[in-house]
KEPA-919945 format. One line per 10 residues: for each residue x, y, z of C-alpha. Coordinates in nm, 4 decimals, always signed. Example, Ala and Ser with C-alpha at 12.3 -4.5 7.8 and 13.67 -1.06 7.14 Angstrom:
// residues 2
+1.2300 -0.4500 +0.7800  +1.3670 -0.1060 +0.7140
// end
This chain:
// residues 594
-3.4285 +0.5638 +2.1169  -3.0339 +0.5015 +2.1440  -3.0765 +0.8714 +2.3799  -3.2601 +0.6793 +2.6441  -2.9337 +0.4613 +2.6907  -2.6814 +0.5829 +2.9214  -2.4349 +0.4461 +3.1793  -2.1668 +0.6026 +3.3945  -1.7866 +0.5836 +3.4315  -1.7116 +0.3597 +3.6618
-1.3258 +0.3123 +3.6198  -1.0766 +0.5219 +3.3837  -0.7422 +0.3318 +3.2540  -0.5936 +0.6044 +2.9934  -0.7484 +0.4855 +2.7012  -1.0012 +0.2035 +2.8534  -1.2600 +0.2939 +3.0659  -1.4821 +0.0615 +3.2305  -1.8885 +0.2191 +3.2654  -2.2257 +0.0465 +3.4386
-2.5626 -0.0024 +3.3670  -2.4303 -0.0449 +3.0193  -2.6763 -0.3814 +2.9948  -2.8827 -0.2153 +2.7119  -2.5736 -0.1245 +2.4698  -2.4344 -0.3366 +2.2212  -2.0906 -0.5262 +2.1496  -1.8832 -0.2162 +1.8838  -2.1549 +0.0446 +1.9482  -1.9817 +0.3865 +1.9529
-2.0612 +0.5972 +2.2466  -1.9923 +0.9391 +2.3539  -1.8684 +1.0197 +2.7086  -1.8880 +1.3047 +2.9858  -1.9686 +1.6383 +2.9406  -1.7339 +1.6682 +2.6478  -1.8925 +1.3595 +2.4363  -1.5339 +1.1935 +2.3835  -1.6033 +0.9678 +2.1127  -1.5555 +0.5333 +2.2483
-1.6259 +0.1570 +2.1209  -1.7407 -0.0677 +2.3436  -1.5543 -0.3519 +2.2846  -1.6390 -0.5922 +2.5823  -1.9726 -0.6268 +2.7519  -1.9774 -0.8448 +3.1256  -2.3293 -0.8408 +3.2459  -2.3975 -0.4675 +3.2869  -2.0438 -0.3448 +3.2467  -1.9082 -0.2560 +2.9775
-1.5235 -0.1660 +2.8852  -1.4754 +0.1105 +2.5917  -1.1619 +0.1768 +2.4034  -1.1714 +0.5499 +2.3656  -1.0605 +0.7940 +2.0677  -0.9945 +1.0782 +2.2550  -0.7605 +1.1725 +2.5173  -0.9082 +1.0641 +2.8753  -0.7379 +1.3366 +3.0614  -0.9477 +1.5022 +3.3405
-1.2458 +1.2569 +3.2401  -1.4118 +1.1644 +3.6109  -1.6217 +0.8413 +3.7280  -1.9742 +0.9091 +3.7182  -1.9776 +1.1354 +3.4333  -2.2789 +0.9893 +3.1657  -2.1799 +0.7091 +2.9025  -2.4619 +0.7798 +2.5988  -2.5446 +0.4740 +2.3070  -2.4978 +0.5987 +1.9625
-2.7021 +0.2738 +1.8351  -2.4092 +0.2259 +1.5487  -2.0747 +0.0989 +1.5183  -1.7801 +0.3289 +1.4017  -1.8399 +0.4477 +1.0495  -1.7034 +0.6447 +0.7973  -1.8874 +0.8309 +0.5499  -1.8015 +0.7777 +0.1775  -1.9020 +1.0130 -0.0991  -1.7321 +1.2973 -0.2964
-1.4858 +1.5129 -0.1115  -1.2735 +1.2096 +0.0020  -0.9891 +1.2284 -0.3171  -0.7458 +1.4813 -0.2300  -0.8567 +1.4618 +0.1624  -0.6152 +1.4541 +0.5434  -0.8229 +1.2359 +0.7593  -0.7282 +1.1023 +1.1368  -0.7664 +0.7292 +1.2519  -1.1747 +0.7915 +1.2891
-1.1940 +0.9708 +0.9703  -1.2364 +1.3169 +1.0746  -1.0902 +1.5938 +0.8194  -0.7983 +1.7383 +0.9722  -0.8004 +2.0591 +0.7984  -1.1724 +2.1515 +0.8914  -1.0614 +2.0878 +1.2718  -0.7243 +2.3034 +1.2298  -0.9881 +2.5729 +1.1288  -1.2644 +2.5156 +1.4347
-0.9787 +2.4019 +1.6734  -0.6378 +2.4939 +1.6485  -0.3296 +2.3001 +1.6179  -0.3884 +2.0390 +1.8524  -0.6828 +1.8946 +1.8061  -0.9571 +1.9461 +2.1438  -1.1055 +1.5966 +2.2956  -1.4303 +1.5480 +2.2164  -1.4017 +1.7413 +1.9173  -1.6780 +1.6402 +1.6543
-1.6933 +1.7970 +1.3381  -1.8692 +1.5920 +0.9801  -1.5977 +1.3616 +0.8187  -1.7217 +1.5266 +0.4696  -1.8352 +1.8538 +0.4022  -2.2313 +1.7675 +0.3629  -2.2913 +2.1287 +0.2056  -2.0343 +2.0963 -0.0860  -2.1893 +2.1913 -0.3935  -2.0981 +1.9302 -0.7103
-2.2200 +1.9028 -1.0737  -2.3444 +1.5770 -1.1214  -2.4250 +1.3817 -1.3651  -2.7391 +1.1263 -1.3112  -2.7280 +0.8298 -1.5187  -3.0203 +0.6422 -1.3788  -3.3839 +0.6919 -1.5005  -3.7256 +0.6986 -1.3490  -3.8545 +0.3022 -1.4028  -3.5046 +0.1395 -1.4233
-3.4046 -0.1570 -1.1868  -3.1298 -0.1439 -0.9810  -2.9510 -0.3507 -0.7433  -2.6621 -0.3331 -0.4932  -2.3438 -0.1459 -0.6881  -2.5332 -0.0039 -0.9770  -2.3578 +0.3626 -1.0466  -2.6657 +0.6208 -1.0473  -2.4503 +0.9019 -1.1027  -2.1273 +1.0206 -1.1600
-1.9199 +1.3308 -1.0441  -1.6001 +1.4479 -1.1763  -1.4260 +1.5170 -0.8344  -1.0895 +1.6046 -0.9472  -0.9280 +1.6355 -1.3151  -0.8097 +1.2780 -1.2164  -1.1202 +1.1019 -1.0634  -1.4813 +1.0277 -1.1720  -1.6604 +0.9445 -0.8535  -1.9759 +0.7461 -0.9487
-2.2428 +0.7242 -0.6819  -2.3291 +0.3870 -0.6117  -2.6507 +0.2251 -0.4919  -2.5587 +0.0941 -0.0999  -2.5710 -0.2729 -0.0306  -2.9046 -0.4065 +0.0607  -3.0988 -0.1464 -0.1642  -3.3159 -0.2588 -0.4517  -3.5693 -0.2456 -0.6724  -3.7229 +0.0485 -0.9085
-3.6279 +0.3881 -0.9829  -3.9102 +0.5793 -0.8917  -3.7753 +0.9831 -0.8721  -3.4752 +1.0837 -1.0202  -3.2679 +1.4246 -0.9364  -3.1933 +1.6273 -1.2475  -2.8724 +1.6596 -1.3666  -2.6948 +1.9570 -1.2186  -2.5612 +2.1343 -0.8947  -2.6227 +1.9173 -0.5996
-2.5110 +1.9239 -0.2075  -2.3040 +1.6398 -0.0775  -2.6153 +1.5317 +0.1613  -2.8807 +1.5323 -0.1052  -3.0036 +1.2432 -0.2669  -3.0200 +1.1391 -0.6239  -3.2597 +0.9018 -0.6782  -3.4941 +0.7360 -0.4686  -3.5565 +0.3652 -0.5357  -3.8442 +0.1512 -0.4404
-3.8274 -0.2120 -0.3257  -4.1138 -0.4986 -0.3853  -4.2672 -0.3877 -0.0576  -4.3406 -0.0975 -0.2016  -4.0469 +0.1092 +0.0751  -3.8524 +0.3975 -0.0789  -3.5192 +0.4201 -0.0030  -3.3153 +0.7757 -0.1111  -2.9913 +0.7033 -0.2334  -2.7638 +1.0061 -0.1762
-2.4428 +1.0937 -0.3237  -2.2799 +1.0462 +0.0280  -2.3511 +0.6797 +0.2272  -2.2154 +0.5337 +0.5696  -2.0168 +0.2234 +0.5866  -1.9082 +0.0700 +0.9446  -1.5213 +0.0645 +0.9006  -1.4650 -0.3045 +1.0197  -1.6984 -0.5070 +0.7685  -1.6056 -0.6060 +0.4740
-1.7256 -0.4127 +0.1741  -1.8901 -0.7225 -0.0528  -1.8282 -0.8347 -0.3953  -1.9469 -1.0341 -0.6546  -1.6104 -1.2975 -0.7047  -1.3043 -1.2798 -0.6275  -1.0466 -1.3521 -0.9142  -0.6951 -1.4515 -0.9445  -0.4158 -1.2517 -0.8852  -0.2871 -1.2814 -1.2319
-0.1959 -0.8864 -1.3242  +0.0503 -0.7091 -1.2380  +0.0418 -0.3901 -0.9899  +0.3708 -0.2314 -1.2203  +0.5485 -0.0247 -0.9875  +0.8298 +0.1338 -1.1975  +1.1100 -0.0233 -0.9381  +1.2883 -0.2819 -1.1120  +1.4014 -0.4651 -0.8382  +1.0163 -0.5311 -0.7607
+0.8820 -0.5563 -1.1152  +1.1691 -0.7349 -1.2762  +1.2603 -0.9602 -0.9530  +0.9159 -0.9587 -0.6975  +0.6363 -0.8393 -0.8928  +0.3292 -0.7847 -0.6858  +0.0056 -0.8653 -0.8548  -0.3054 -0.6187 -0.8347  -0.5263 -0.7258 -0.5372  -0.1987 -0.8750 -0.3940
-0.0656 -0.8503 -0.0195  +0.3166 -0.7141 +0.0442  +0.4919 -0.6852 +0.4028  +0.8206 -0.3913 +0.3900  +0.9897 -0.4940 +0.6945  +1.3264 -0.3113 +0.7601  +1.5415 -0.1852 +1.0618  +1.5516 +0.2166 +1.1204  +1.6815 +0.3989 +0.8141  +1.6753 +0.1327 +0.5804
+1.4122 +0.3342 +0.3728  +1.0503 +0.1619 +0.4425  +0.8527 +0.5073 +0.3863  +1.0469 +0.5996 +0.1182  +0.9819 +0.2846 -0.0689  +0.6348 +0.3282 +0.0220  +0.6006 +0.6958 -0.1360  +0.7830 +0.5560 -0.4465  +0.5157 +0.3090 -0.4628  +0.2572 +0.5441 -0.4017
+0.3648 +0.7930 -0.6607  +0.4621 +0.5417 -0.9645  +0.2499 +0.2444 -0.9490  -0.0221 +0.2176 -1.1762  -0.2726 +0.2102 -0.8728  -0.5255 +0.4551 -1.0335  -0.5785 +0.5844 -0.6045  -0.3829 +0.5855 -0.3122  -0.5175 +0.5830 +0.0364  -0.1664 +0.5933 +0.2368
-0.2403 +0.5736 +0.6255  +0.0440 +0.6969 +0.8553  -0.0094 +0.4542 +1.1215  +0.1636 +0.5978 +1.5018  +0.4650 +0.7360 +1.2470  +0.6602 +1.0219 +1.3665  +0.5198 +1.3686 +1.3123  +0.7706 +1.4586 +1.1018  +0.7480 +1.1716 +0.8494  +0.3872 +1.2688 +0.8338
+0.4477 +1.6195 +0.7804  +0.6852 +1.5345 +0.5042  +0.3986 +1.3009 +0.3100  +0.1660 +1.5637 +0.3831  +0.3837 +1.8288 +0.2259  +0.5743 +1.6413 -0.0444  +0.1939 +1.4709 -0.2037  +0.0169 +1.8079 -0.2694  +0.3466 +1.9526 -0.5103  +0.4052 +1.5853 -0.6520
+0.3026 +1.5854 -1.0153  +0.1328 +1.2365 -1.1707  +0.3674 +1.0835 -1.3825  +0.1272 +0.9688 -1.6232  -0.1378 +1.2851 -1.6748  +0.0947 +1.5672 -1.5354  -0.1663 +1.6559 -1.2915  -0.0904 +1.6818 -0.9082  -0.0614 +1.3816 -0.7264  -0.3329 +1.4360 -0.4178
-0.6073 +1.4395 -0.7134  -0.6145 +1.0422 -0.6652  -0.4771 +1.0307 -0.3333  -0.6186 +0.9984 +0.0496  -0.4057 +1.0253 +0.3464  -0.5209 +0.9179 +0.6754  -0.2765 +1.0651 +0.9458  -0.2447 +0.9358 +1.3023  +0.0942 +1.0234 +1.4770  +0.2315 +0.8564 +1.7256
+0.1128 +1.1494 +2.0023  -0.2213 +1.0664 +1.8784  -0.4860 +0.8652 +2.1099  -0.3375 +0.4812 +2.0537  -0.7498 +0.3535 +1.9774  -0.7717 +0.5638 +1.6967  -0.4523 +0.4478 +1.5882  -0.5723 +0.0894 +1.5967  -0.8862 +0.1834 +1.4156  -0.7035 +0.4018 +1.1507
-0.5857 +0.0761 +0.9436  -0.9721 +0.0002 +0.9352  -1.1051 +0.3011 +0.7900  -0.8201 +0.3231 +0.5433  -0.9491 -0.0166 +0.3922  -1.3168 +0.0588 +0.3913  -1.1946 +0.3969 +0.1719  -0.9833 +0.1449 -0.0684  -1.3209 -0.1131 -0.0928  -1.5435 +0.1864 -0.1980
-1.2876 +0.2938 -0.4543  -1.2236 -0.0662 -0.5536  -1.6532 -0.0754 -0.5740  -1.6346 +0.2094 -0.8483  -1.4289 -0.0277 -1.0338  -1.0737 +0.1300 -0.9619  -0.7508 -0.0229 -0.9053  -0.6699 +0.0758 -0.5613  -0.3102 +0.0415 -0.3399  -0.3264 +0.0862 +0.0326
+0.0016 +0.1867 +0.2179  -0.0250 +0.1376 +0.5752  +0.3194 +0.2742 +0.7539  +0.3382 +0.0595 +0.9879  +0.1499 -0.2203 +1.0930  +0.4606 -0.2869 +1.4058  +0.3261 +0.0902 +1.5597  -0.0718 -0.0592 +1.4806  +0.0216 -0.3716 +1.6621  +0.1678 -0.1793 +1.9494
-0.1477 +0.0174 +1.9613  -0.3340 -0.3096 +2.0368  -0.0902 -0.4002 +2.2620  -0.0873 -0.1028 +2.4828  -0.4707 -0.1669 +2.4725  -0.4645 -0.5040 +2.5900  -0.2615 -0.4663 +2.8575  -0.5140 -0.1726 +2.9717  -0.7422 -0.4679 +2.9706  -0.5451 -0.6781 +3.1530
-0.5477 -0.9754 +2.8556  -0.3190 -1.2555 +2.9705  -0.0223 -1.1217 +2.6883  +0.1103 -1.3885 +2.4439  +0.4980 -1.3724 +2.3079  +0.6311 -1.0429 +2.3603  +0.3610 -0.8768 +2.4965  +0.1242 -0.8752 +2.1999  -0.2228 -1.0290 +2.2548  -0.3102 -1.3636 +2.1894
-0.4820 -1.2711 +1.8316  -0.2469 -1.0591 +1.6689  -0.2596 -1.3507 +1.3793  -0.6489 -1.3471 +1.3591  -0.6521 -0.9205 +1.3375  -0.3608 -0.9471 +1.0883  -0.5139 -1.1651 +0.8428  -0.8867 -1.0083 +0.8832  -0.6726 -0.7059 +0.7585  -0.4867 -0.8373 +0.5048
-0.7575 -1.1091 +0.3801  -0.9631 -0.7528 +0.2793  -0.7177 -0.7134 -0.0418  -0.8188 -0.8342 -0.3734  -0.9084 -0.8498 -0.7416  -1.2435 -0.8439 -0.7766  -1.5966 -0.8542 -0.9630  -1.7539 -0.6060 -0.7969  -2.1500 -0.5923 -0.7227  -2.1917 -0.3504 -1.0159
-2.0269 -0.5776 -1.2784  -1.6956 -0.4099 -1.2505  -1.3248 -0.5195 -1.2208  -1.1530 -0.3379 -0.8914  -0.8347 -0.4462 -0.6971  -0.7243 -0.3334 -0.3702  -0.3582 -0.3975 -0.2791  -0.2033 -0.4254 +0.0638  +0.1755 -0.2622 +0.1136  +0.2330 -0.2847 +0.4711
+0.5298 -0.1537 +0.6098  +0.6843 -0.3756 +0.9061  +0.9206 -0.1663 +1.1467  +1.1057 -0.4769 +1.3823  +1.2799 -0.3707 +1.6631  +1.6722 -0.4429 +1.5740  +1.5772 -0.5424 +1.2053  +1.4789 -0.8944 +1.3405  +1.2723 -1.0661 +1.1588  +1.1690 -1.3290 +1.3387
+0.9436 -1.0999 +1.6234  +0.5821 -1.1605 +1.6152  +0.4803 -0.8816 +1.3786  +0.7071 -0.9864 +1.0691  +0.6660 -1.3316 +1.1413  +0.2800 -1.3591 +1.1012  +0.2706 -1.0772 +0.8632  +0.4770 -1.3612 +0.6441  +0.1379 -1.5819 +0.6891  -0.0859 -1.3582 +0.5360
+0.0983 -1.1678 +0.2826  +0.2277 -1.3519 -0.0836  +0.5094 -1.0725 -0.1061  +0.7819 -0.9897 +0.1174  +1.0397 -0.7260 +0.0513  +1.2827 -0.7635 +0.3049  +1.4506 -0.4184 +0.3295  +1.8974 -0.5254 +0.4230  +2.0532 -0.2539 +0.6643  +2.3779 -0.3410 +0.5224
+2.2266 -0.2218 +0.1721  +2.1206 +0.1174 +0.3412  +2.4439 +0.1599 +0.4739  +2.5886 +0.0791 +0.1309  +2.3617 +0.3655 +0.0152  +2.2105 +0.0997 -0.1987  +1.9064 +0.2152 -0.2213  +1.5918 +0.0821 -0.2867  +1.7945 -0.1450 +0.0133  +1.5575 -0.4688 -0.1024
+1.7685 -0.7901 -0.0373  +1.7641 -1.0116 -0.3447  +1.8686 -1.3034 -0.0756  +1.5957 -1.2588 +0.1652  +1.2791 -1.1262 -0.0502  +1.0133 -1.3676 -0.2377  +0.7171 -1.3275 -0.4429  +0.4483 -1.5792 -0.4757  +0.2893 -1.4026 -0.7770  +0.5749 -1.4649 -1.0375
+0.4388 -1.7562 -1.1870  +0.0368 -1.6406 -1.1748  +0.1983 -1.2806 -1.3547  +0.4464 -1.4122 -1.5783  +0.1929 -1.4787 -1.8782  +0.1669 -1.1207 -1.8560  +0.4907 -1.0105 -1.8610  +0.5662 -1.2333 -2.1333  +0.2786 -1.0570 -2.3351  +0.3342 -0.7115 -2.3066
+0.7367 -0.6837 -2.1883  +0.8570 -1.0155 -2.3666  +0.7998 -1.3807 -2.4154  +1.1383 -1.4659 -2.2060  +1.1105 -1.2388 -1.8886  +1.0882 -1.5542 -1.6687  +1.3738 -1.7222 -1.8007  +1.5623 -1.3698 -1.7595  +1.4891 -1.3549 -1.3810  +1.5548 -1.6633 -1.3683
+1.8882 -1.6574 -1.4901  +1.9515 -1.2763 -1.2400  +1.8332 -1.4825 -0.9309  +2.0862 -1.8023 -1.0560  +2.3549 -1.5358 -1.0732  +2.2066 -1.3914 -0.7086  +2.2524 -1.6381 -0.5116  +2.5533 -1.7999 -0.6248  +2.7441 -1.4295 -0.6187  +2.6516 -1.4706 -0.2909
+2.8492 -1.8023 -0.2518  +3.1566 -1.6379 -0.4241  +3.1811 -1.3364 -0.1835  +3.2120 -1.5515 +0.1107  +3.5030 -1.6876 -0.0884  +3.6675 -1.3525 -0.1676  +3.6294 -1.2512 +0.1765  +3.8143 -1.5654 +0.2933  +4.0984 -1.5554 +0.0525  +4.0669 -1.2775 -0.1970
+3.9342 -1.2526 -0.5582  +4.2558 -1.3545 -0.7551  +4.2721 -1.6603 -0.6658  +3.9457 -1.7083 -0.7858  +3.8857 -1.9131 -1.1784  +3.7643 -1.6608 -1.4318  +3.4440 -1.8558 -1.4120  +3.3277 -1.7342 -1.0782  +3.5257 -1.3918 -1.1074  +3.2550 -1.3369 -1.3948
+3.0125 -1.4045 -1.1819  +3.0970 -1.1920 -0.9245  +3.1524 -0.9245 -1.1915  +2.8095 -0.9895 -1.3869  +2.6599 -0.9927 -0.9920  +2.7982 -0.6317 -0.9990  +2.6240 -0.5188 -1.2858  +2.2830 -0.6754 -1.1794  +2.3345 -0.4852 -0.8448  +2.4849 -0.1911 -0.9730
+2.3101 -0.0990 -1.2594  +1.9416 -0.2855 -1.2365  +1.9239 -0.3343 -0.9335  +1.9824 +0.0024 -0.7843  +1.7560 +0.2946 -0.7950  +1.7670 +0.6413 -0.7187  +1.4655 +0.7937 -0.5723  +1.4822 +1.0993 -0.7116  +1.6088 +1.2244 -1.0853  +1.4902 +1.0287 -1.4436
+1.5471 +0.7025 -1.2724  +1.3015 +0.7304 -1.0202  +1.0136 +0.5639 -1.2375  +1.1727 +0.2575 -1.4729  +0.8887 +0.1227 -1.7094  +0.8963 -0.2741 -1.7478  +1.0730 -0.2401 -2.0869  +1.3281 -0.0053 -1.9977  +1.4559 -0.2233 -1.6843  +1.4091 -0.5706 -1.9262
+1.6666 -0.4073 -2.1667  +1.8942 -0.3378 -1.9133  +1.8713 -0.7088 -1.7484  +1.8698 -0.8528 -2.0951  +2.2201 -0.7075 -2.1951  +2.3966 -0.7779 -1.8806  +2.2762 -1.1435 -1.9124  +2.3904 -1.0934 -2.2839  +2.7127 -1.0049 -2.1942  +2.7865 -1.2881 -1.8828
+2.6567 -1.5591 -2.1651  +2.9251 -1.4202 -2.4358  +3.2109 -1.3843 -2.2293  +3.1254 -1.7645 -2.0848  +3.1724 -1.8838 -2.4188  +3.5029 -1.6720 -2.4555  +3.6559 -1.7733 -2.1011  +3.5380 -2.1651 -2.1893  +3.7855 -2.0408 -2.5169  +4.0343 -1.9688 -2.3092
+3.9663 -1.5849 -2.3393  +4.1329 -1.4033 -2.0160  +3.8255 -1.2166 -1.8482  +4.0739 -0.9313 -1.7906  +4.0799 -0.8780 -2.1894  +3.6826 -0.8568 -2.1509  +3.6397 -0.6234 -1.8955  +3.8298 -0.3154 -1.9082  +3.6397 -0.1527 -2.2126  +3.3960 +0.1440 -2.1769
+3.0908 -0.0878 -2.3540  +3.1202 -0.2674 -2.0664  +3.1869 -0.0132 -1.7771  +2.8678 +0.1373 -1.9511  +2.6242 -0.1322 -1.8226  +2.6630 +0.0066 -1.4826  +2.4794 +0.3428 -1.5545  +2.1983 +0.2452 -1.8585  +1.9914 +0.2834 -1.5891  +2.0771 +0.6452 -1.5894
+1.9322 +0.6756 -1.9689  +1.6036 +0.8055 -2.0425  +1.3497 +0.5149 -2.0874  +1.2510 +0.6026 -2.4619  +1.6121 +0.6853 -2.5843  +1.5854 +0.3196 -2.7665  +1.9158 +0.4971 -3.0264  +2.0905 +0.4976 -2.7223  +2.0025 +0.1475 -2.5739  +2.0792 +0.0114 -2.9676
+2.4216 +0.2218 -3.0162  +2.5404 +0.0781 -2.6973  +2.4569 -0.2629 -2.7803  +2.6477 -0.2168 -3.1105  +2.9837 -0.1016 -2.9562  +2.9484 -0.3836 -2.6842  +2.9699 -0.6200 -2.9930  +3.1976 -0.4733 -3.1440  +3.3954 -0.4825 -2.8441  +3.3225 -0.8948 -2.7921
+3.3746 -0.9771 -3.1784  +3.6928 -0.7746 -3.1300  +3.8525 -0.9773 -2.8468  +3.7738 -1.2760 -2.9596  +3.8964 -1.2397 -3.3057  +4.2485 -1.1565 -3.1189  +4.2411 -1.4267 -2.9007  +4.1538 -1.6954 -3.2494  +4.4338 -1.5050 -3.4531  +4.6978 -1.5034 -3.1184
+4.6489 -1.9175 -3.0580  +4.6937 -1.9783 -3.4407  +4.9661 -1.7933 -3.4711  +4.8635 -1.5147 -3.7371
// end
């Protein structure tokens, strides 16, 4: 039926085009257009016009050629052969169309976003006379070393198993069981399904944010955790390392998949993901790192529609994942260069713009994208989490544009990346002054379970010292640090050490993944040491006489020791002692006079 429907291009405006007698289509129905089928949503209907945003490039497309009804929105199809797979904005494989078109890729090209005659060995777990209901797992495949991909039964299929597949090799488009409702209709539920990318998977109930997403950065887990099914903005000037704190976070967390979308990024930051993930090893199984990872590619020479569609399918991936009962974090790099995309479509449609350009409901498409993270009971009884990282690129570093500032209304975490930090080479370049996280308190129960009972009052104490180190150098730059009490100079100097040696974090060597406890031990004795020597200096104990010893020149580079060498965390603590008992057994013996 949806064949019989067909307009004509009435007006082309790059990636808009306007098309008549478009009465009998419908409001996000995908359409293909002129002789070379370019692929288009229509995403405003007036009478019997219609104006399409368009996936493909428009060049040499001509009024009059047909418009032809799809009769369904834009889709992605979800099954085995996703883990491990380079998608565009729409979804299509990029390494099947390098193989039927070249390089670049052709418009209009079509090819299956999975491979529907893959062979895999399944497992069906179902049986003939069970009853099952949205989210019940039918099957399972093991799709990668890494990843058990259970086959789900779709939303808005249930009832009795009536045939069941046997247990064995089976193509991507077959089906597994078949399932009979009260009506007595059989539906076939295969081990790939369809999903339209911009509706909400559902759920069962959603459930607090109370666990944390560890990330192995200590300046995020020690100072703003995020919490699984939580919502983070990265928003940083050029060069102050946004996608490198993103492919930190997508190698070390304990997200158990990654769907990282390169959102209008430069070609060669995308080349670099795409060939840095396939030689990265997992930290925790050894295994390569693309067995639990996704990457959806769309450059910034890419059609701009598909670029504003390409945070959409990423999240529809993450929901299915987060269906199987999986713990999944999204990256999306950057929502700024999506925002531009809708934009630059806007203005094609002539939208009266709102500040800066952007359309009047940035907000509302921000938050339905962000409001689709979270910890969950899925329909099948299982607990799943998908967490938002979106990178923010502001023109200048300001973060008061539109983008950053309602980003900040949707998202619990911000990590405010500090060009003067990059250009420090302090790197990750997170600024303790202008970052927050709404999830310590709901994830400090846990942290005091499995690091230790008194990790709030510990970042408590490192933000105290934070903030008023920050006080002090305004001083020092005024007048200089020697004029300065030996009360503040110790802050200052126990500042240092927080920067310097927790803080910091290379992205590359033993360092680049710190475990909870290693980074607690290393706050924990630098807030050792500034609580001893303020009992000393209170003594009248010269911070000078402190200072200058190699225990506490040390403190600077634990960080550099490996994270189960506890001899060497407990032989340093011993000589710092040592070192503290010593000075302040001179100082008692010098004021009596012994």
């Amino acid at each position: 039926m949806s064949e019989l429907k067909m307009g004509f291009v009435t007006m082309v405006n790059g990636p808009v085009i306007r098309g008549s007698s478009m009465g009998s289509f419908g409001m996000r129905e995908m359409v293909h257009i002129g002789s070379l089928g370019l692929l288009g949503e229509v995403i405003r209907l007036e009478d019997d016009e219609a104006l399409i945003q368009v996936y493909d490039d428009t060049q040499g497309l001509k009024v009059g050629e047909p418009i032809r009804g799809t009769g369904r929105s834009l889709s992605i199809t979800l099954g085995p052969g996703l883990i491990g797979g380079f998608f565009d904005g729409i979804g299509r494989p990029l390494e099947r169309l390098m193989e039927s078109q070249g390089i670049y890729i052709t418009p209009g090209a079509q090819v299956e976003q999975l491979d529907l005659d893959a062979r895999w060995d399944v497992t069906v777990t179902a049986r003939r006379g069970q009853m099952v209901s949205p989210g019940t797992v039918v099957a399972e495949v093991q799709e990668t070393p890494l990843m058990v991909h259970r086959i789900m039964v779709p939303p808005g299929v249930e009832g009795e198993v009536v045939e069941v597949q046997p247990s064995g090799s089976l193509r991507t488009r077959d089906w597994v069981v078949k399932v009979a409702d009260g009506s007595g209709r059989v539906t076939p539920v295969h081990l790939a399904q369809s999903w339209p990318v911009r509706m909400p998977r559902p759920y069962r109930e959603r459930l607090l944010p109370n666990e944390p997403l560890v990330t192995g950065q200590r300046v995020i887990d020690g100072l703003f955790p995020i919490a699984k099914g939580g919502t983070a903005a990265i928003p940083g000037g050029f060069g102050t390392g946004k996608t490198v704190t993103q492919h930190q976070l997508a190698k070390w967390s304990e997200a158990q998949v990654v769907v990282y979308i390169g959102c209008g990024e430069r070609g060669n930051e995308m080349t670099d993901v795409l060939e840095e993930f396939p030689v990265l090893e997992d930290p925790r199984s050894g295994r390569p790192l693309m067995e639990r990872t996704i990457l959806i590619a769309n450059t910034s020479n890419m059609p701009v529609a598909a670029r504003e569609a390409s945070i959409y399918t990423g999240i529809t991936i993450a929901e299915y994942f987060r269906d199987m009962g999986y713990h999944v974090a999204l990256m999306a790099d950057s929502t700024s260069r999506w925002a531009e995309a809708l934009r630059e479509i806007s203005g094609r449609l002539e939208e009266i713009p709102a500040e800066e350009g952007f359309p009047a409901y940035l907000p509302s498409r921000l938050a339905e994208f962000y409001e689709r993270a979270g910890r969950v009971i899925t329909l099948g009884g299982e607990t799943g989490s998908v967490t938002i990282i979106g990178a923010v690129s502001p023109p200048g570093g300001d973060f008061t544009e539109p983008v950053t500032r309602h980003t900040k209304r949707y998202i619990r975490c911000f990590w405010g990346l500090d060009k003067s930090l990059a250009n420090a080479r302090h790197f990750p370049a997170i600024s303790w002054l202008d970052s927050y996280s709404e999830y310590a308190r709901e994830v400090e129960d846990w942290f005091a379970a499995q690091v230790d009972p008194r990790w709030k009052d510990l970042r408590t104490r490192a933000s105290q010292i934070l903030a008023e180190d920050n006080k002090i150098q305004q001083i020092i730059r005024l007048v200089g640090e020697d004029v300065l009490p030996d009360e503040q100079k110790l802050v200052a100097f126990t500042a240092f050490l927080i920067k310097n040696g927790y803080l910091q974090q290379s992205a590359f060597g033993p360092d680049a993944y710190s475990p909870p406890s290693k980074g607690f031990a290393i706050l924990d004795r630098i807030i050792y040491f500034h609580d001893r020597c303020e009992g000393l200096i209170k003594k009248g104990v010269p911070l000078s006489l402190i200072k200058g010893h190699e225990s506490v020149e040390a403190m600077a580079h634990l960080r550099e020791l490996p994270a189960d060498d506890i001899r060497a965390f407990d032989d340093h603590k011993r000589r710092l002692d040592a070192h503290i008992e010593r000075v302040a057994r001179e100082r008692t013996a010098a004021s009596t006079g012994r």
